[in-house]
C-alpha positions in Angstrom: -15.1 32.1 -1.2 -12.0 33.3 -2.9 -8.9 30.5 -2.7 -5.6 30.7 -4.0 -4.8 27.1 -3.1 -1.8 25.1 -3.6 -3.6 22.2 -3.4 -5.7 19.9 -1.3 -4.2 18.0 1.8 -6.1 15.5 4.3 -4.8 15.0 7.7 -6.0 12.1 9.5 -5.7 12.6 13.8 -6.2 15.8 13.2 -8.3 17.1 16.1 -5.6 17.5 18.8 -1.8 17.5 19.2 0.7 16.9 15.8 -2.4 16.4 13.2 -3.7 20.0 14.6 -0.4 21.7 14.2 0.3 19.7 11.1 -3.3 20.9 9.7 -2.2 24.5 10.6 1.2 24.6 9.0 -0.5 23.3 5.7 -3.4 26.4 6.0 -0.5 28.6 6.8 1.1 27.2 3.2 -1.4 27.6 1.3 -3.3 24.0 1.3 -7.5 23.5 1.3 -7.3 21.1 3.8 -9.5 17.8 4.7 -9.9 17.4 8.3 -10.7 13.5 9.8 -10.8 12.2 13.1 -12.7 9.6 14.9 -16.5 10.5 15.0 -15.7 11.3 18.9 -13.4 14.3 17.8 -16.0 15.8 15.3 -16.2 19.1 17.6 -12.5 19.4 17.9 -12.3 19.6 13.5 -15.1 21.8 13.6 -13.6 24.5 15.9 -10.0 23.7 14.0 -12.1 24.4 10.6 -13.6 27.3 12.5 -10.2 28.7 13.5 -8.4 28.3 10.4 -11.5 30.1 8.5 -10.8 33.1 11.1 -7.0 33.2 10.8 -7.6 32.9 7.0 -10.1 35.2 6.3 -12.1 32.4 4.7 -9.4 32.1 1.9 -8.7 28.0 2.9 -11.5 25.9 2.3 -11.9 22.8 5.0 -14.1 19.8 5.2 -14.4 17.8 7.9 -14.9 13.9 7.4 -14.9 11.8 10.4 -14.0 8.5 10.0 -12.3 5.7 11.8 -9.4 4.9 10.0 -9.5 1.0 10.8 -12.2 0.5 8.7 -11.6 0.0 5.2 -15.0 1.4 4.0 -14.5 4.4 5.9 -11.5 5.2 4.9 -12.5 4.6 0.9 -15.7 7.0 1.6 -13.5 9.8 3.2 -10.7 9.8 0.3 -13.7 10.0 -2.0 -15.9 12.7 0.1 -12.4 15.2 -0.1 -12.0 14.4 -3.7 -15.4 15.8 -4.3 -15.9 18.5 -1.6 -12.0 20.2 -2.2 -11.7 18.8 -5.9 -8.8 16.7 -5.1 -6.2 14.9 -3.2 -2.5 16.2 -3.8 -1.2 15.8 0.0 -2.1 12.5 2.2 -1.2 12.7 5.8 -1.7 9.3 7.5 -0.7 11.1 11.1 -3.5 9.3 12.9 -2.3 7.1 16.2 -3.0 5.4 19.4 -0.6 4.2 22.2 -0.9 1.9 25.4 1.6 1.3 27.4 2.9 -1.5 29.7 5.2 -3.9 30.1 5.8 -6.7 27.8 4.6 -9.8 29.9 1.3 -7.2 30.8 0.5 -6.4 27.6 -2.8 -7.6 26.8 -3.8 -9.1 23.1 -6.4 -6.6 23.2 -4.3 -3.5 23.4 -1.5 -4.8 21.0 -4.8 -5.3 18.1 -5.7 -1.9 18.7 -2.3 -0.1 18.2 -1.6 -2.1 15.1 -5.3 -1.4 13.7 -5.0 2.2 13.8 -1.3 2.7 13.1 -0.5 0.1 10.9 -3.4 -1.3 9.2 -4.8 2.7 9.3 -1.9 3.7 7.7 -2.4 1.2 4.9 -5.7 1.8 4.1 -4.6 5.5 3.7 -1.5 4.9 0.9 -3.8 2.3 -0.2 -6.9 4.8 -1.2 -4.7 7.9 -1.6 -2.4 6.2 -3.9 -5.7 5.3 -6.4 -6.7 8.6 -6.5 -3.2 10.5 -7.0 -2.2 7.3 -9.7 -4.4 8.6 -12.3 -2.8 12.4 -11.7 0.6 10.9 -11.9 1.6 12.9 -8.7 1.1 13.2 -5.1 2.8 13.5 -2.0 1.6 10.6 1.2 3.2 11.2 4.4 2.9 9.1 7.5 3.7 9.0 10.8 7.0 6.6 12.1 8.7 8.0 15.6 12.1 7.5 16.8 9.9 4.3 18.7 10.1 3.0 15.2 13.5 3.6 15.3 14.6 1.9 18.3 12.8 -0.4 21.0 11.3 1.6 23.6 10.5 0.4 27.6 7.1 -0.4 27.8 6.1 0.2 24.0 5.9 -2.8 22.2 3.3 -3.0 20.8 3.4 1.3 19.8 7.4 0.6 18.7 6.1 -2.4 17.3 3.8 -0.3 15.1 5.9 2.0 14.1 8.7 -0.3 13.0 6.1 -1.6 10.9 5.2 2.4 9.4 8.3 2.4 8.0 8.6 -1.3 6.1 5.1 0.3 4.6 6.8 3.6 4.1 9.3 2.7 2.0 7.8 -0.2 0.3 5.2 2.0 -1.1 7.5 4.4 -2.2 9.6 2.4 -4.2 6.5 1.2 -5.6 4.4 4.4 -6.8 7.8 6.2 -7.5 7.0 5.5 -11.0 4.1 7.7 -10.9 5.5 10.7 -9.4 3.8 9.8 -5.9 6.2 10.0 -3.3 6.3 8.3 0.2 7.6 9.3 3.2 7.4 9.0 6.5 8.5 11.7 9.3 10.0 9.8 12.8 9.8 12.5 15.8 10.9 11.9 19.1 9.3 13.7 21.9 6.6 16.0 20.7 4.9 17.7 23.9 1.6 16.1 23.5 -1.2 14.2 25.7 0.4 11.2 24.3 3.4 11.9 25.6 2.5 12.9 28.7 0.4 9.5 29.0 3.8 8.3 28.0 5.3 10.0 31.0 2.9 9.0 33.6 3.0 5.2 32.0 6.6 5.6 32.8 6.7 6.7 36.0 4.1 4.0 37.3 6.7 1.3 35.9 10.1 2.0 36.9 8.8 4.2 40.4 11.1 7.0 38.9 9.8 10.4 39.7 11.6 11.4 36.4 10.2 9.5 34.3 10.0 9.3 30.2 11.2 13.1 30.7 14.1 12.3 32.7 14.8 9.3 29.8 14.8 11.4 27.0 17.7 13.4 27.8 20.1 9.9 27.7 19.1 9.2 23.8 22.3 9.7 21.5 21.3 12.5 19.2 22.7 9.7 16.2 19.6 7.9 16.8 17.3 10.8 15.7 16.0 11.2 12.0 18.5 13.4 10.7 16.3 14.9 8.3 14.6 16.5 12.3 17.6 16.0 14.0 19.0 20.0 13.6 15.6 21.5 13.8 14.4 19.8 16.9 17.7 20.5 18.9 17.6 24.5 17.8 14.4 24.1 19.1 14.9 22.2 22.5 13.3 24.0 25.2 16.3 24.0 27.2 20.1 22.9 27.2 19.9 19.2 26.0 16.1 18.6 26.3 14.4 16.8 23.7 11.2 17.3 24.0 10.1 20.0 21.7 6.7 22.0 21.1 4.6 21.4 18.8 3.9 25.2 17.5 7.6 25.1 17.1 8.8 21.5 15.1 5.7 21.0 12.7 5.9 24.3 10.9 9.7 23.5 9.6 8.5 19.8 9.1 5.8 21.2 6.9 8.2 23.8 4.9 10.8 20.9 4.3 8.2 18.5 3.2 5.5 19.8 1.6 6.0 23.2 0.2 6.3 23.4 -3.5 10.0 24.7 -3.2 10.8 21.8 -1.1 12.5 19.2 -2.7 10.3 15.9 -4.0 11.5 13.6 -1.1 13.8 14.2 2.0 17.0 12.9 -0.5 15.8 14.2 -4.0 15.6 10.9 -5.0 11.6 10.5 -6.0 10.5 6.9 -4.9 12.6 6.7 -1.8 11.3 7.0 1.4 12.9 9.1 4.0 12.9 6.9 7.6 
């Protein structure tokens, strides 16, 4: 196989919704790309490997590692199984996420553990293992995923807002720490991507508050100051109609990964290497 890579990237989550697009914007740029999900998703990375070998012409080299990011072995094995499969690690994507929703006084402890295993302490253990192998290189790029939930308190989302708060404290406290070595951190802070998640979110919604409109009905009310301005222009151009802000995913993630990851892009959302960007 012939590759003109600009690198290797690993996208955790990626079987379905953003980690998919996000896993074909990179192929699109020019990335080798590791491919992880839980062990449940292992046929969704194959047929995303599959279709990004077609579109390709077998010029972007994938491997698929399930793992479950929770676990701190698994997520040391599957940093080192990329390394040695693609020869490297120059993008990490922590993008991988769970949601439950209900109301405060119903949420159980159960259901608040497992949001802040996977998108807190999963997101850890990926800067955390991505960060030893890119120190050595003295460069690297680690990316992970916030949400305007982290951004401001949402209905029925503590424990996912909760999590996501929490993203960013890691984001930028890991930036400011492996600045020095040319890695930088940052985290990107969507608001409504169309996804299964969100229309969980949706239906969630609906069941709570008995209104027919729902989290889509919501969305429309949120003062465009409260978005990440670094997304703020290209999701409105990219609203599906007048004031709506849900986008699509084919349509946000492909400017996300131009502005963030591209070699002409600049090193962090300010310029500033070591800073985060939520």
């Amino acid at each position: 196989m012939i590759s003109n890579s600009k690198g290797v990237a690993l996208i955790t989550g990626a079987g379905q919704g953003i980690g998919r697009s996000i896993a074909l914007r990179l192929a699109e740029d020019g990335f080798d790309l590791g491919l992880n999900d839980i062990p449940a998703n292992k046929d969704k990375l194959s047929q995303l490997a599959v279709d990004i070998a077609g579109k390709h012409g077998g010029q972007r080299r994938t491997h698929v590692v399930p793992a479950d990011v929770t676990v701190e072995d698994d997520v040391k094995i599957m940093m080192e199984t990329v390394v040695k499969e693609l020869g490297g690690l120059d993008v990490m994507v922590a993008n991988a996420g769970i949601i439950r929703t209900a109301p405060l006084t119903e949420t159980s402890v159960a259901d608040w553990d497992a949001v802040l295993a996977v998108n807190v302490r999963g997101t850890f253990l990926c800067y955390k293992y991505a960060a030893q192998h890119m120190i050595p290189r003295r460069k690297g790029r680690i990316i992970g995923a916030s949400s305007l939930a982290g951004k401001i308190g949402t209905p029925y989302l503590s424990a996912y807002s909760a999590s996501k708060f929490a993203v960013r404290g890691l984001t930028q406290s890991a930036a400011v720490e492996l600045g020095r070595f040319g890695i930088t951190v940052n985290a990107y802070a969507p608001g409504g991507i169309q996804t299964d998640m969100l229309a969980e979110l949706h239906t969630a919604d609906v069941e709570w508050t008995k209104n027919e409109g729902g989290f889509y009905g919501m969305v429309d009310f949120y003062p465009s100051t409260l978005w990440n301005p670094a997304l703020r222009q290209q999701v409105l151009y990219l609203t599906s109609r007048p004031r709506r802000r849900i986008s699509l995913l084919d349509k946000v993630f492909p400017l996300m990964g131009v502005f963030i990851l591209t070699k002409d892009s600049p090193w962090c959302f300010n310029g500033d290497p070591g800073t985060a960007s939520v």
